[in-house]
N, C-alpha and C positions, 0 to 999 in steps of 0.2 A: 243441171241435174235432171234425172230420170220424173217426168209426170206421175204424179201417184191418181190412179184410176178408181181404186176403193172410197171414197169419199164423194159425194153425193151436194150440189148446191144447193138442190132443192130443199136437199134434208135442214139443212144450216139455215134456209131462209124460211123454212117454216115455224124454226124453236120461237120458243114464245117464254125470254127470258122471268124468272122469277125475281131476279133483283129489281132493284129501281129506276125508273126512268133516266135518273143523274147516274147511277152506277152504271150501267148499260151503254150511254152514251160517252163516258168516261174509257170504257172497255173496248169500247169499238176504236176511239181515237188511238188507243196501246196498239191494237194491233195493224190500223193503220200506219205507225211509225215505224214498229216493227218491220210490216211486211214493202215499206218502202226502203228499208235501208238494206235488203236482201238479204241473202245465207251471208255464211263467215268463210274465212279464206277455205281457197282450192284446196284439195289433196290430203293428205292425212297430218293431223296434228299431234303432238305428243303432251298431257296433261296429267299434273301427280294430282293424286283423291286421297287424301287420309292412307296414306303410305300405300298405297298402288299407284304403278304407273300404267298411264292408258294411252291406247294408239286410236285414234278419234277421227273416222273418216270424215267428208264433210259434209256426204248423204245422213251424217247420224250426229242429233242434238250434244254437245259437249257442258258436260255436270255445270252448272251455275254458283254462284256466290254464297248460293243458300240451301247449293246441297249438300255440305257435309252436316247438316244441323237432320237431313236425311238419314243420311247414312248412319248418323252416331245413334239417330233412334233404334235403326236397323239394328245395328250393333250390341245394343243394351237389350234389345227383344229376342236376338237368337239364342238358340239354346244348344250346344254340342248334341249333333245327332238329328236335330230338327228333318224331318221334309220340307225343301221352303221353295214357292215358288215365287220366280220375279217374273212381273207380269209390266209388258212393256220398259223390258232390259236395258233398251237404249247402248250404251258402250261397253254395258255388263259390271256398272261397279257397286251396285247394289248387291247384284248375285254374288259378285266376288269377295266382299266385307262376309255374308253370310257363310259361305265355303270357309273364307280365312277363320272363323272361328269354330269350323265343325260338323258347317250343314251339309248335307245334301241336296245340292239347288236345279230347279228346269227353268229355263229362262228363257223367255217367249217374248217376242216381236212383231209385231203385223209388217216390219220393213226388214227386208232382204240385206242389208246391209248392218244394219244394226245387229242381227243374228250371226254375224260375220261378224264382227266385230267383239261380240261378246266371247263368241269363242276362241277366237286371236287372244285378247287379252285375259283368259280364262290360263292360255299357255303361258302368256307372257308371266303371270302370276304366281303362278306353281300351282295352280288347283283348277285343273283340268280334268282331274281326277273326279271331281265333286261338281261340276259344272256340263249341266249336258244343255246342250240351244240351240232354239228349233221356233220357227216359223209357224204362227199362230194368229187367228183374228177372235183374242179375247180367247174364249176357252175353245177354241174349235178343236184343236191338236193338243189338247189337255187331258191327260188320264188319271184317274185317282182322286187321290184324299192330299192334306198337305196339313204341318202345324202351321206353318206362316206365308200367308200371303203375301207381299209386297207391291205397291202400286204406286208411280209416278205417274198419276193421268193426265192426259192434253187438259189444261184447264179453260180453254173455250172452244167455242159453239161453232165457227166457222167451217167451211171444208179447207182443207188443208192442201197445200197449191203443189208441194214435192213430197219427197222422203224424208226430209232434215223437220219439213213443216209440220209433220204426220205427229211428230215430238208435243208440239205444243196449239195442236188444234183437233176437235174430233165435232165433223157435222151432225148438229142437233146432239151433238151428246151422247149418239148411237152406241159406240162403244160404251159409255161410261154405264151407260143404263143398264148393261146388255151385262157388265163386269156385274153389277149389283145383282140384278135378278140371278144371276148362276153362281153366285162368289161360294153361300152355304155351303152348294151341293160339293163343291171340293175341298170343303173342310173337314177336317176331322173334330169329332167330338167337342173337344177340348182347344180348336184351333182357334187362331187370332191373325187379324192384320193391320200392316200400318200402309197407310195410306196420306198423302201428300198433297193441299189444296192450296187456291191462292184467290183473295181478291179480285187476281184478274181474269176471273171467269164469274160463274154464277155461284156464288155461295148457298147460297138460297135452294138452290135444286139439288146440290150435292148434298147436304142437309137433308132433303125430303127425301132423296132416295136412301141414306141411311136409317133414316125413321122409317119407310116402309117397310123395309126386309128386316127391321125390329132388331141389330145389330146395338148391345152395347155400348157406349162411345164417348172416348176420351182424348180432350187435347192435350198433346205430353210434350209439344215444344210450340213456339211464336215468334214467329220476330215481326217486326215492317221495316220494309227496305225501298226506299227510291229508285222507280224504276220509269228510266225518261223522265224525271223529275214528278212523278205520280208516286204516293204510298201508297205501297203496296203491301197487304198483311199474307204472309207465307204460312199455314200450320201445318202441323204432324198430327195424325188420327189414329186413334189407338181402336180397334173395331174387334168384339167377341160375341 
């Protein structure tokens, strides 16, 4: 797979986690296991999402076990007519749930392939029409106001070694921070977001940065799931 060059080790080795010493250490052995059992098979994959089919190359993360618990938040928050933006689209099924009920979605990716991908499966779906996706780091290629935000963010700290990786790692949290400080300014009035966190990063900090930017905030799903024989607690955040 293609090297991803926007990612910084420096940045990853300077964060200075807020969880605990045992969570931290726990965190790092996940993605040590992770990142020794590599990417997932060659070439494009085909995977159903809460009745979309998706073409899932293998530069770009493929939906997990726990994200339809995602999407169906997705699903319950949009509103016919919405402007909704997905912000780190990934295969685009986030955006596409929102389209299938009405919205009009921008769906944005820091990875080349994943932007590809979305709009592949925007046709494959029938809502291409509603689905426009485009190449962004964070809000850089973002215009306007929006009702709903959407965000699946890398849930740790590390730099991320490819494209596929980019999914589930952001050094020092750059992007994430960077999503918080600007998220307002593309809201509308009355707007809202859901947003997607997990144990296996820093809870802690994701937490401080919604109490900074003084965002209202509710969990509206939970599960924990065994991941590498580690629980893992996944929520859904409800942000206004």
């Amino acid at each position: 797979m293609t090297k991803l060059v926007h990612q910084s080790t420096s940045e990853a080795e300077s964060y200075r986690p807020l969880a605990s010493q045992e969570r931290v250490e726990e965190i790092k052995e996940l993605r040590q296991t992770m990142t020794s059992l590599g990417g997932g098979e060659e070439g494009e994959q085909l995977h159903p999402f809460l009745g979309l089919t998706l073409r899932v190359p293998s530069q770009v993360m493929t939906p997990c076990p726990v994200s339809p618990m995602l999407g169906g938040a997705v699903f319950a928050e949009v509103r016919p007519g919405d402007r909704v933006l997905d912000m780190g689209t990934g295969s685009g099924s986030l955006a596409l749930i929102a389209a299938k009920k009405g919205a009009d979605v921008v769906a944005v990716d820091l990875n080349p392939h994943a932007v590809a991908a979305a709009r592949a499966n925007a046709e494959l779906n029938g809502v291409a029409d509603r689905v426009e996706s485009r190449e962004s780091d964070v809000f850089d290629s973002v215009e306007g106001r929006f009702d709903l935000i959407v965000f699946n963010p890398p849930f740790q700290w590390f730099a991320a070694t490819d494209y596929a990786d980019v999914a589930g790692t952001d050094a020092g949290y750059q992007a994430l921070t960077r999503f918080f400080r600007e998220a307002r300014a593309h809201l509308t009035e009355k707007g809202r977001m859901i947003l997607f966190f997990s144990t296996m990063g820093d809870v802690e900090y994701f937490e401080k940065l919604v109490a900074d930017e003084g965002f209202e905030h509710k969990v509206v799903f939970s599960t924990t799931q065994p991941v590498f024989d580690v629980p893992v607690e996944f929520t859904v955040h409800r942000l206004s």
